[in-house]
C-alpha positions in Angstrom: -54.4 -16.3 60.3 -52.0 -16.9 63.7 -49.6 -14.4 64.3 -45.5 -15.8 63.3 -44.1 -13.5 65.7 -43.7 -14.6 69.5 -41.2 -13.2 72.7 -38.8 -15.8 73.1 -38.7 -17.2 76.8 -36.0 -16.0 79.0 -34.0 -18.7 79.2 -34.2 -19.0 75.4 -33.1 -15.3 75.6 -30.1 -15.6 77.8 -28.4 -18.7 76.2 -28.7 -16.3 72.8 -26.9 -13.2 74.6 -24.8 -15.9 76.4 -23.2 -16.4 72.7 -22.1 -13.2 72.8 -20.8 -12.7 76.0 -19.3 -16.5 76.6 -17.4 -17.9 74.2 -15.1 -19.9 76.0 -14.0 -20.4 79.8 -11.7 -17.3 79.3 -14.7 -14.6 79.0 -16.3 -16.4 82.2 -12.9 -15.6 84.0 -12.6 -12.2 82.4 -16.4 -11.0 83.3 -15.8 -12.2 87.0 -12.5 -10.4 87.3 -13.9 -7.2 85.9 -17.0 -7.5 88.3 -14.5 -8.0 91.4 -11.9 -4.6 90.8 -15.3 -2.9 90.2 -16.5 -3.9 93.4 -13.1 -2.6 94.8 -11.5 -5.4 95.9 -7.8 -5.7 97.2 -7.2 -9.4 97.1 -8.5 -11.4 93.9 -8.3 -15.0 93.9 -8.7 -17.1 90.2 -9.3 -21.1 90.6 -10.0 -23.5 87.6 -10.2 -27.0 86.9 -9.3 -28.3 83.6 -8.7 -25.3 82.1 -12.2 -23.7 83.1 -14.2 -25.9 81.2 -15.1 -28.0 85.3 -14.8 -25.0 87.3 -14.2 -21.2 87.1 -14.3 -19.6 90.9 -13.4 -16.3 91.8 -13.3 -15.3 95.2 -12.2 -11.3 96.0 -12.1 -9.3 99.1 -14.9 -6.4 97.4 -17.8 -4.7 98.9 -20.3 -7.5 98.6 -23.9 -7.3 97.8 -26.8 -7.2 100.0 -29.5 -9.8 99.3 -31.6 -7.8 97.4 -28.7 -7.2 94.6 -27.8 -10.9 94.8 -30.7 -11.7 93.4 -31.4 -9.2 91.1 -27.8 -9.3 89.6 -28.7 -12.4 87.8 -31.5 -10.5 85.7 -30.9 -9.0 82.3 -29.8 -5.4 81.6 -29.1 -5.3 85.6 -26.1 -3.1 86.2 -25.4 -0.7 89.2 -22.8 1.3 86.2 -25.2 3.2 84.4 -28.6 4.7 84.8 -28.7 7.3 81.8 -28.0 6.7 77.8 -25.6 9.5 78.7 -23.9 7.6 81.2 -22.1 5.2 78.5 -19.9 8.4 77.6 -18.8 8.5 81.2 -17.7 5.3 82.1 -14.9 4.4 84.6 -16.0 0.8 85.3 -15.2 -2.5 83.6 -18.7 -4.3 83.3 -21.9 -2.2 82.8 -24.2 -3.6 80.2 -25.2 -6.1 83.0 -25.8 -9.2 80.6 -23.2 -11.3 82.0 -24.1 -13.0 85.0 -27.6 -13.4 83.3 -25.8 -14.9 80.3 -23.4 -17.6 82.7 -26.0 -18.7 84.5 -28.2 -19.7 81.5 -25.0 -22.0 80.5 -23.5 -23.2 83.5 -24.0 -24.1 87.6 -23.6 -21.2 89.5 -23.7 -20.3 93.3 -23.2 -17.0 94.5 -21.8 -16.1 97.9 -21.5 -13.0 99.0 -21.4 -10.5 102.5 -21.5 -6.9 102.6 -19.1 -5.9 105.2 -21.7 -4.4 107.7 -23.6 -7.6 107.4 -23.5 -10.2 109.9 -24.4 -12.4 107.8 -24.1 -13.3 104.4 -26.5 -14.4 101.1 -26.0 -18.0 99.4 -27.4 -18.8 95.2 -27.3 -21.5 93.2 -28.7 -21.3 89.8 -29.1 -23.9 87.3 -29.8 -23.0 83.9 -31.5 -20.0 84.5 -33.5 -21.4 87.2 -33.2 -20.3 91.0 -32.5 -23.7 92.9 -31.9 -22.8 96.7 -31.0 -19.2 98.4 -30.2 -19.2 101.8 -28.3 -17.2 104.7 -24.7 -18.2 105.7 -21.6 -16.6 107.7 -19.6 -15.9 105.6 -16.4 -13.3 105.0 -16.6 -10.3 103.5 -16.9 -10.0 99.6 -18.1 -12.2 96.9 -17.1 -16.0 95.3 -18.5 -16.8 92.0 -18.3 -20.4 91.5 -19.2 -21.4 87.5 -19.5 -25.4 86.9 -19.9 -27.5 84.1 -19.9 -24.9 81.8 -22.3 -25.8 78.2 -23.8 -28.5 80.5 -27.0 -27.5 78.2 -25.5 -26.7 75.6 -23.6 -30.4 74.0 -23.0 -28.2 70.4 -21.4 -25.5 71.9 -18.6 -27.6 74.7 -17.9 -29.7 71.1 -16.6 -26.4 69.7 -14.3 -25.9 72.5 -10.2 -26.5 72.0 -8.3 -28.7 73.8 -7.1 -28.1 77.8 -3.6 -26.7 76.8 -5.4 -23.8 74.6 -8.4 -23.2 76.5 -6.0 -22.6 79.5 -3.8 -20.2 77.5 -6.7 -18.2 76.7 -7.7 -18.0 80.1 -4.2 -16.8 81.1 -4.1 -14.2 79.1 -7.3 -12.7 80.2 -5.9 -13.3 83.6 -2.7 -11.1 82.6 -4.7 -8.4 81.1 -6.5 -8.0 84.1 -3.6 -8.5 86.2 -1.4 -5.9 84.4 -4.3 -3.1 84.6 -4.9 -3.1 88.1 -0.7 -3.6 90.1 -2.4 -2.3 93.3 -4.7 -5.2 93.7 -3.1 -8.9 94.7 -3.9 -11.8 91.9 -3.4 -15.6 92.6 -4.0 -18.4 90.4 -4.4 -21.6 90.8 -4.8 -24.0 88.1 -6.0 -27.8 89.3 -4.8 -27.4 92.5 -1.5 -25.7 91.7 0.0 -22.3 92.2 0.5 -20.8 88.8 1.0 -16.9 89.8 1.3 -15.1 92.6 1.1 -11.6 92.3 1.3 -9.3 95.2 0.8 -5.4 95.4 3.4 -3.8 93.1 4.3 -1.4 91.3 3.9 -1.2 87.1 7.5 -2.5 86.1 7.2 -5.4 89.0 3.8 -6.5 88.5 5.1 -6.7 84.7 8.3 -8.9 85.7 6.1 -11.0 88.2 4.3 -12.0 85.6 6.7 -12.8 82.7 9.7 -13.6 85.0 13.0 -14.2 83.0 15.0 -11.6 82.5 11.9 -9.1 81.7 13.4 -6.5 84.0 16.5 -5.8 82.1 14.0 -5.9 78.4 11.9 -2.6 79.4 12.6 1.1 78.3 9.9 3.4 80.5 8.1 5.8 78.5 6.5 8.7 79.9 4.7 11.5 78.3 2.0 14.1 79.4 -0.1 16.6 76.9 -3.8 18.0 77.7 -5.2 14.9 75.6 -3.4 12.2 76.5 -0.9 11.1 79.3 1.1 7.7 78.3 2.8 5.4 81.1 4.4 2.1 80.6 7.2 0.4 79.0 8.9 -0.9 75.4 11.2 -3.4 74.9 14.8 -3.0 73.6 14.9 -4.1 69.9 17.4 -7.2 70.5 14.9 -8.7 72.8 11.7 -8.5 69.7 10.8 -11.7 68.9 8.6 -13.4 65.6 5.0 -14.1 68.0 3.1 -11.0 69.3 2.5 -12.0 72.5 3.6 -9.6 75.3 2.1 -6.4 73.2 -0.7 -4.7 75.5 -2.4 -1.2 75.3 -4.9 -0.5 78.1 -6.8 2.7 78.0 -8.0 4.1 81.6 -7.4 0.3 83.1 -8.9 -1.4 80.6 -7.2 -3.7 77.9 -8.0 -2.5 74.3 -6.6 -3.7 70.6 -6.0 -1.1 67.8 -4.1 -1.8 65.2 -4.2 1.9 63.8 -2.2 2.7 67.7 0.0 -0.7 66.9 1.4 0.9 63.8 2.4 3.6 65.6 4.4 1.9 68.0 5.8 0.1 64.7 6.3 3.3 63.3 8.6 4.3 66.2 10.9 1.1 65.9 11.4 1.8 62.2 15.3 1.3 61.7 15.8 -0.2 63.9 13.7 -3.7 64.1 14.9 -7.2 61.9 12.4 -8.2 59.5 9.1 -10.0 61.0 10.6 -9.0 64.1 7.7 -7.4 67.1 8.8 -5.4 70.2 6.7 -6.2 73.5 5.0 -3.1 74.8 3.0 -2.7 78.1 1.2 0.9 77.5 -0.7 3.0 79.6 -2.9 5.2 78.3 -5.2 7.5 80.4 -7.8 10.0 78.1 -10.8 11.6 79.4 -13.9 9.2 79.5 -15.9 11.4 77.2 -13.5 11.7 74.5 -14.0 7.4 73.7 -16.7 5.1 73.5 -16.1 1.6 74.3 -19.2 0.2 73.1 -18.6 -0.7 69.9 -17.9 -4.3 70.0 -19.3 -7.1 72.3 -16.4 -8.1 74.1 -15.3 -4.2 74.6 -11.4 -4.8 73.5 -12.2 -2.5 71.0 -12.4 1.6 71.7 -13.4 4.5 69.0 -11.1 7.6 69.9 -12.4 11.3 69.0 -8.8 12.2 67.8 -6.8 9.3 66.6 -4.0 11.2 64.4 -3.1 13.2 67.6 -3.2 9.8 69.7 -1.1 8.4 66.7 1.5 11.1 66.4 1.8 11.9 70.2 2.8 7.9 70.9 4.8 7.4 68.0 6.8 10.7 69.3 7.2 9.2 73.0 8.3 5.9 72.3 11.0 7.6 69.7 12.1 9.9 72.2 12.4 6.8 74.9 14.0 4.8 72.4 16.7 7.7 71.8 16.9 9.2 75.3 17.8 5.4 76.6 20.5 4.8 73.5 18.5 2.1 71.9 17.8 4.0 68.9 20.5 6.5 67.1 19.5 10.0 67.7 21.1 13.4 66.6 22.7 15.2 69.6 24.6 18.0 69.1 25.6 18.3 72.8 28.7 18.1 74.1 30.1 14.5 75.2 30.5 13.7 78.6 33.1 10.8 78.3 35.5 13.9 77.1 34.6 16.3 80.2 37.9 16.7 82.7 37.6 14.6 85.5 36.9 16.6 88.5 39.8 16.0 90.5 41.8 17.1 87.6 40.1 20.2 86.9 42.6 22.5 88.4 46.1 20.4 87.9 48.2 22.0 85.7 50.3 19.7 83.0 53.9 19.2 84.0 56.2 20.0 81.1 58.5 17.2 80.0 62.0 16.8 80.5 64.8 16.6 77.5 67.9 15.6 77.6 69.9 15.8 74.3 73.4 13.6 73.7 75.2 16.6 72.1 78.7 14.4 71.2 76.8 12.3 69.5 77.8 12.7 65.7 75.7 10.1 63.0 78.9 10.3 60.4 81.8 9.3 62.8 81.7 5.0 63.2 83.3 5.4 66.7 80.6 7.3 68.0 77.8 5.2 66.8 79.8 2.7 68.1 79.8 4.5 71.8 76.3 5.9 71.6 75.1 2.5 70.7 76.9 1.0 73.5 75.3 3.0 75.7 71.7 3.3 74.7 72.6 -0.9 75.1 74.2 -0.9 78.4 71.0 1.9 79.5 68.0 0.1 78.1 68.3 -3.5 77.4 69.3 -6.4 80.0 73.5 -6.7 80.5 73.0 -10.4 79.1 72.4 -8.6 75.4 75.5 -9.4 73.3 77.3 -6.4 71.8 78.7 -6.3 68.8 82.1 -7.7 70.2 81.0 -10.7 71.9 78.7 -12.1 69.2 80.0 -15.0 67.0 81.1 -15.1 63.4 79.6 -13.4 60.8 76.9 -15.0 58.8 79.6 -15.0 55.5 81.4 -17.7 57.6 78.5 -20.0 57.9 78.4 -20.9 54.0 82.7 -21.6 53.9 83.6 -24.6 52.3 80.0 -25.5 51.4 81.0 -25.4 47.8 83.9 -27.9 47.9 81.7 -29.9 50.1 81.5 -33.4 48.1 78.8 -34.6 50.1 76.4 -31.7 49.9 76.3 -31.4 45.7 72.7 -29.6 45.4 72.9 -31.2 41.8 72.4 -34.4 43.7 69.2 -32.7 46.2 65.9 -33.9 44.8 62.9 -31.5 45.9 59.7 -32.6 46.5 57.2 -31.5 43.2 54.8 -29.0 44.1 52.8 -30.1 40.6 49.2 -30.6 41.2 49.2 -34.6 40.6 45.1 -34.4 41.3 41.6 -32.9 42.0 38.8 -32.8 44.1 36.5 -33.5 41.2 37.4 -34.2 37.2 37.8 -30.8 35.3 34.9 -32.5 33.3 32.5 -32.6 36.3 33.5 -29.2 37.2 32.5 -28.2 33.7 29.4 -30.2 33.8 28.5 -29.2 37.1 29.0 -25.4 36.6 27.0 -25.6 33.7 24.3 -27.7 35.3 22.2 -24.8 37.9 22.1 -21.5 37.3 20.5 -18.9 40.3 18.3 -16.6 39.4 17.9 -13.1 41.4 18.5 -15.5 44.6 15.4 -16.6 44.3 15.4 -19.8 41.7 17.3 -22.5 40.5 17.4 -23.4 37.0 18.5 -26.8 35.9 18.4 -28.3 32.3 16.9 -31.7 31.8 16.0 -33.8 28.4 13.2 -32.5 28.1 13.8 -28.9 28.6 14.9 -27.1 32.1 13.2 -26.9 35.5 12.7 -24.1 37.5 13.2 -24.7 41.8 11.9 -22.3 44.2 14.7 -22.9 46.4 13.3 -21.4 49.6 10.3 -24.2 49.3 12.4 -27.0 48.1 15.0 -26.3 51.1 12.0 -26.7 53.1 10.4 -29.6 51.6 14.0 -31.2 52.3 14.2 -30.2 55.9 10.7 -31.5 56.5 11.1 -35.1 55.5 14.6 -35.2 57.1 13.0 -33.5 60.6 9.3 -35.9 60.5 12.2 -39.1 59.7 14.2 -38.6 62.8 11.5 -38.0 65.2 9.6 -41.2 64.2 12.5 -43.8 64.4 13.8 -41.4 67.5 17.4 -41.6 66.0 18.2 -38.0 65.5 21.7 -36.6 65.8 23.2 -33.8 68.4 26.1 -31.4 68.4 27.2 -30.7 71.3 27.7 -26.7 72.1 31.2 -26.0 74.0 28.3 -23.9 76.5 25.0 -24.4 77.3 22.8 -22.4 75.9 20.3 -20.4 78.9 16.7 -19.4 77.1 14.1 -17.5 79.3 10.1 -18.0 78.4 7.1 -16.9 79.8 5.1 -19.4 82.0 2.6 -20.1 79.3 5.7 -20.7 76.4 7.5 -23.0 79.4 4.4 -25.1 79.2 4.7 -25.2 75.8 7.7 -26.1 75.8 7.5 -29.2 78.3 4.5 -30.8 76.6 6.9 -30.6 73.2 9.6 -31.7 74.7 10.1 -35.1 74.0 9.8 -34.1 70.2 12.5 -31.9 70.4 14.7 -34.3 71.8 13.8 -36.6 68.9 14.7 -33.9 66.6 18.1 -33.5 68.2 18.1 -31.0 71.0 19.8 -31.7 74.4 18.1 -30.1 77.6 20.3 -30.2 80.7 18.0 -28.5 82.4 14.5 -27.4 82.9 13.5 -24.9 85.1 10.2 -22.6 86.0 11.2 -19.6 83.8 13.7 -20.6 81.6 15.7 -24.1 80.3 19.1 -25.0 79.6 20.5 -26.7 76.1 23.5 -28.5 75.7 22.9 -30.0 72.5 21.2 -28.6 69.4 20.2 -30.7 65.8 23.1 -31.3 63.4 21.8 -28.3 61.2 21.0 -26.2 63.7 23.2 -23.5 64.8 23.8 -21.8 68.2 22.6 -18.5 67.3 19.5 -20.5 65.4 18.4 -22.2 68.8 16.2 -19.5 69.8 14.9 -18.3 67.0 13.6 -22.0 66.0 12.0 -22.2 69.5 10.5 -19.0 69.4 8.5 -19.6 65.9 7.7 -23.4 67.1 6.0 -20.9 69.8 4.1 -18.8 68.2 3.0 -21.5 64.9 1.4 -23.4 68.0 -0.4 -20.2 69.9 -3.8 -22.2 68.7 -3.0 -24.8 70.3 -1.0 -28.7 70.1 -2.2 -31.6 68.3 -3.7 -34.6 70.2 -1.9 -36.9 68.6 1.8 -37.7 68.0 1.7 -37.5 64.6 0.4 -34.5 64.3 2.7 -33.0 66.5 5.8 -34.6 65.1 4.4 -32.3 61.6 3.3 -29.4 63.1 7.0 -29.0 64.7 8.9 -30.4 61.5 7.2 -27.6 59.4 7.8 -25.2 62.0 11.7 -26.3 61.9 11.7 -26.2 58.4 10.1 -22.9 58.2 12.4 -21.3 60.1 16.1 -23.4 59.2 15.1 -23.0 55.0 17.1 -20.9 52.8 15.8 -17.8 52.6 14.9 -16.3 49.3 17.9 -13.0 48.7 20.4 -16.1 49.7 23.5 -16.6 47.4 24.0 -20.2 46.6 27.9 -21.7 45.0 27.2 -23.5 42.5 27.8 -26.9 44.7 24.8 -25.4 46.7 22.3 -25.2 44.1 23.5 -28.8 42.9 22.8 -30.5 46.0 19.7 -28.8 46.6 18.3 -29.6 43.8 19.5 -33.3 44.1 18.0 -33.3 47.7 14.8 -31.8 46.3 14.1 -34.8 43.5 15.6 -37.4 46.4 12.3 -36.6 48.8 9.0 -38.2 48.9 6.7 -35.8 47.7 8.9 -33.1 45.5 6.0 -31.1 44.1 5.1 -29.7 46.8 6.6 -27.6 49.9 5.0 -28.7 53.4 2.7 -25.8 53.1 1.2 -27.7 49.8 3.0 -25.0 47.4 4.7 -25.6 43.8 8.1 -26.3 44.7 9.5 -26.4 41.2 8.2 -25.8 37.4 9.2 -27.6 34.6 9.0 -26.1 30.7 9.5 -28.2 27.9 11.7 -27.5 24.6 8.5 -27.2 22.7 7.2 -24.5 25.3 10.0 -22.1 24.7 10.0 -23.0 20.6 6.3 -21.1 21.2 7.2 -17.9 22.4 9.8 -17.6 19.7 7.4 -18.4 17.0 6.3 -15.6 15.0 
C-alpha cells in the first residue's frame, strides 16, 4: 500500500506560512518597516499604490546586506535575531522568526536592492513566486528597498477577500503609525499614489505624536511618568473632555514594539473612573520598557500580543500613574491637604504693613431733631451727589396734589372706564383633547410608551422607534437631496486625524444632503456653518465622531448603501435615549411618528420596536 503522507514543496509551503504572516497589504508594510529600524536605519521611506494592493516599497538608509544574506534572506526560518531556543526570551528586535520575506515572495513580485556601506557596489533580486528570476550587481546607495508588486498575483481567492482601497489604506496607516510612534528618532515619509501623506522628521515623543495626529493634539496630552525596578512608563493620556466614542488613538508599546492587552486597557479605564461620560474612551500613547526576560512575545502570529510574568503589578503600578497624572495636572479631583497658593501674600507685599483707616464722626448730628436731619442731609447731598440733585426745597408739588380735582372731574368718571377682560376666551387644545391625550401614553421607567388601542394596548420602545423615525426621515432627504439647514450664529471649527479627514471628504456630499453646511475644508480639520434641522450645535461632533467610528471597516461602494450606513449612524446617535423623560405631548407624537413610517416593526438595526397585547392576553394572567 503507497504511503498518504508526502513533504509539501516549498512554494506550497510558503504560500501556507504566507497566510499567517500576510493578510493584507498592511502586514507587507509592517514586516518591511520592522526589518528596516532593525537594520538601524535613520531615514525610512513608505510608497504604495492603491492602497498596497499595486505596490508596497520601502526604501531606508540601514546597514544593507552583503550578497550572500540577500540571497539567503529569502529562505525559511532565516533570521540574523536568534540562534538559540533561549534567545526568544532575549529579544530586542522586531522580526526574528525569519518567515516573512520567504512568505511575500511566495505571494507577490519582489526585487531586492540593497548595499552595505563598505561596498562599492551593490546586490539586485527579483523573485517571482518563489522563484529566483535575475540577480545582478548595481551601484547603488547605501541600505535596502524592498519593492512588493501585485500582491495575491497567484493567489485570485485570497485578492477577492480583500476590502476596498479606502479600508485597505487605513489599515496600512495604522501600521505605519505604530511604527512611526515607536521609533521618534528615526525620519518616516509616506507617500500614497504619488502624494505626500506624512512627513515625519526626528522628534521628540510629544511631537512625533502631534505630527502625526495634527489638530490641536498638543494641547489633549497629560505626560505620565513613572519608574519602579519592574517597570518604567513614559508617554501621554488625554484630558477627559477630549475622549471620544471610537478607540482609535489608544496605543501601548512595550520596549518599542506595539502590543494589545485588554487586561492593561482596563487599567488605564480604571484610572479614568469618575471622571469619563458613558461609552466615552481617552487616547493614550504608552511607553512601557520591562526587562526582555520577564515577557514573551511569541504567543500569537502577528506578535501584537505579549504574556507578562507579573500582570497585577503591571496592572496596579499603571493604573496608579495615570491617576496620579490625571490629579497632579487638575484633570481629575484629588484630595490635597496643602496649603493654597492663590491665598499666599504676594511677594512685594510681604513686608507692608496695613494702614489703619481714617474716621470722622458728625458729632452735632442728632436723629430726633427735624432741623438737623434736614442740615445733615443737605450736606451729605451737597458732599456726595452732583449739585444738579434737587433738594427738598426745589422739588415740585407733592404727589397729594397730582389727584386734586380728579373726583369732580366729569370727564374722567372711572364708572364710565371699560378694562380690557383678562378671562381666558380660549385654548391651545379642547379640555377634551387634553383629557384624551393625557390619558392616551403613559411612560414607563423612561424606557416605554404605553398606548391603549381597540384591541388592547401597545407597548413602544421609545429609544428604537425614535430611531426608526429618524432613519426614514435622514435616508428621505439624502435621496431627493432636499434636506433643510440651520444656520449657526458661528461656525463650528472640528479637528480630525488625517485618516477621519479622508473619511470625512469621501462622505461629504452625504452630509450635505443630510443638511450640514461646510464652509471650509482643510488638511486637519473643517469648518461648519450649517447643521440638520434636528441637529444641535453641541450634537455636531458627537454625530461626526460615531459616523467615524460605525465606518472604521470601511464605506460602501455604492450610494445607497452609504446613504444607510450614515442614516443609521445619525439615527443612532440623535435617538432618544432610554432614562429620557418624555411630556406627555412627547410620547404622543412619537408614537404617531412611529405608526406614520414605512416599516414600524422594526428599528434600522432589525429590532422589535413595539409589542402589542390583546384584551384576551391580559384576561389570562388574571384567570385563576
Amino acid at each position: 500500500m503507497s504511503s498518504i503522507i508526502q513533504l509539501l514543496p516549498d512554494h506550497v509551503a510558503n504560500q501556507i506560512a504566507a497566510g499567517e504572516v500576510v493578510q493584507r497589504p498592511a502586514s507587507v508594510v509592517k514586516e518591511l518597516l520592522e526589518n528596516a529600524v532593525d537594520a538601524n536605519a535613520t531615514d525610512i521611506k513608505l510608497i504604495i499604490k492603491d492602497a498596497g494592493k499595486a505596490l508596497v516599497q520601502v526604501i531606508d538608509n540601514g546597514k544593507g546586506m552583503s550578497v550572500t544574506d540577500a540571497r539567503l534572506c529569502f529562505e525559511r526560518h532565516a533570521t540574523s535575531k536568534i540562534r538559540l531556543a533561549e534567545d526568544l526570551f532575549s529579544l530586542s528586535t522586531k522580526g526574528f522568526r525569519g518567515e516573512a520575506l520567504a512568505s511575500i515572495a511566495a505571494i507577490a513580485h519582489v526585487e531586492m536592492k540593497t548595499k552595505q556601506d563598505q561596498e562599492e557596489l551593490g546586490t539586485q533580486i527579483v523573485i517571482e513566486g518563489s522563484k529566483f528570476v535575475s540577480q545582478e550587481v548595481a551601484v547603488l546607495p547605501r541600505g535596502t528597498s524592498f519593492a512588493v508588486k501585485n500582491l495575491f498575483f497567484n493567489i485570485p481567492a485570497r485578492r477577492n477577500f480583500l476590502k476596498s482601497d479606502t479600508v485597505e489604506y487605513r489599515h496600512v496607516v495604522d501600521e505605519f503609525q505604530r511604527v512611526a510612534l515607536a521609533h521618534p528618532k528615526i525620519s518616516f515619509t509616506f507617500y500614497h499614489n504619488g502624494s505626500e501623506m506624512f512627513n515625519l522628521p526626528v522628534s521628540t515623543m510629544r511631537q512625533r505624536i502631534v505630527n502625526i495626529f495634527s489638530g490641536k493634539t498638543n494641547e489633549k496630552l497629560v505626560p505620565v511618568q513613572e519608574e519602579t525596578d519592574i517597570i518604567i512608563i513614559q508617554g501621554f493620556v488625554g484630558k477627559p473632555e477630549f475622549a471620544k466614542k471610537s478607540r482609535g488613538e489608544q496605543f501601548f508599546f512595550v520596549n518599542d514594539r506595539f502590543i494589545k492587552s485588554g487586561y492593561l486597557h482596563h487599567a488605564v479605564m480604571a484610572a479614568y473612573d469618575g471622571v469619563l461620560k458613558d461609552g466615552a474612551q481617552p487616547s493614550y500613547f504608552l511607553y512601557l520598557t520591562v526587562p526582555p526576560n520577564t515577557i514573551d512575545i511569541n504567543i500569537h502570529p502577528t506578535k501584537t500580543e505579549i504574556k507578562f510574568d507579573d500582570e497585577h503589578a503591571l496592572y496596579a503600578i499603571l493604573r496608579a500613574s495615570i491617576k496620579h497624572s490625571l490629579g497632579q495636572f487638575n484633570v481629575a479631583p484629588v484630595l490635597d491637604f496643602d496649603r493654597d497658593s492663590n491665598l499666599d501674600t504676594p511677594y512685594s507685599y510681604k513686608d507692608l504693613q496695613g494702614e489703619t483707616p481714617t474716621i470722622q464722626v458728625d458729632r452735632s448730628f442728632n436723629p430726633f431733631s427735624d432741623d438737623k436731619i434736614n442740615k445733615h442731609y443737605s450736606s451729605a447731598s451737597s458732599a456726595s451727589f452732583p449739585s444738579t440733585y434737587p433738594k427738598k426745597s426745589e422739588q415740585g408739588p407733592s404727589w397729594e396734589s397730582l389727584y386734586v380735582g380728579l373726583d369732580n372731574d366729569s370727564g374722567n368718571n372711572s364708572d364710565e372706564i371699560s378694562f380690557e377682560s383678562e378671562a381666558v376666551t380660549g385654548s391651545l387644545f379642547n379640555d377634551e383633547d387634553v383629557e384624551q391625550t393625557v390619558n392616551n401614553a403613559y411612560q414607563i421607567h423612561k424606557k416605554y410608551i404605553v398606548s391603549p388601542i381597540k384591541s388592547g394596548m401597545v407597548i413602544v420602545d421609545q429609544q428604537r422607534a425614535h430611531q426608526r423615525v429618524l432613519y426614514e426621515q435622514f435616508l428621505t432627504n439624502m435621496t431627493v437631496q432636499q434636506a433643510s439647514s440651520q444656520q449657526l450664529l458661528f461656525p463650528l471649527d472640528l479637528y480630525f486625524s488625517s485618516v477621519e479627514m479622508e473619511l470625512i471628504e469621501e462622505l461629504k456630499l452625504s452630509l450635505i444632503n443630510t443638511g450640514f453646511v461646510f464652509e471650509e475644508t482643510k488638511a486637519d480639520h473643517i469648518m461648519i456653518s450649517g447643521t440638520p434641522v434636528n441637529v444641535t450645535e453641541s450634537e455636531v461632533s458627537l454625530v461626526l465622531e460615531q459616523l467615524l467610528s460605525d465606518l472604521h471597516d470601511g464605506i460602501p461602494e455604492s450610494s445607497f448603501s452609504q446613504n444607510d450606513t450614515i442614516a443609521k449612524s445619525m439615527a443612532k446617535s440623535l435617538a432618544v435615549k432610554t432614562g429620557t423623560s418624555l411630556t406627555v405631548k412627547e410620547q404622543e407624537n412619537l408614537v404617531n411618528g412611529l405608526f406614520a413610517c414605512k416599516d414600524p416593526n422594526v428599528s434600522p438595526f432589525q429590532k422589535p420596536t413595539f409589542i402589542t397585547m390583546r384584551v384576551e392576553d391580559i384576561d389570562k394572567k388574571f384567570a385563576l
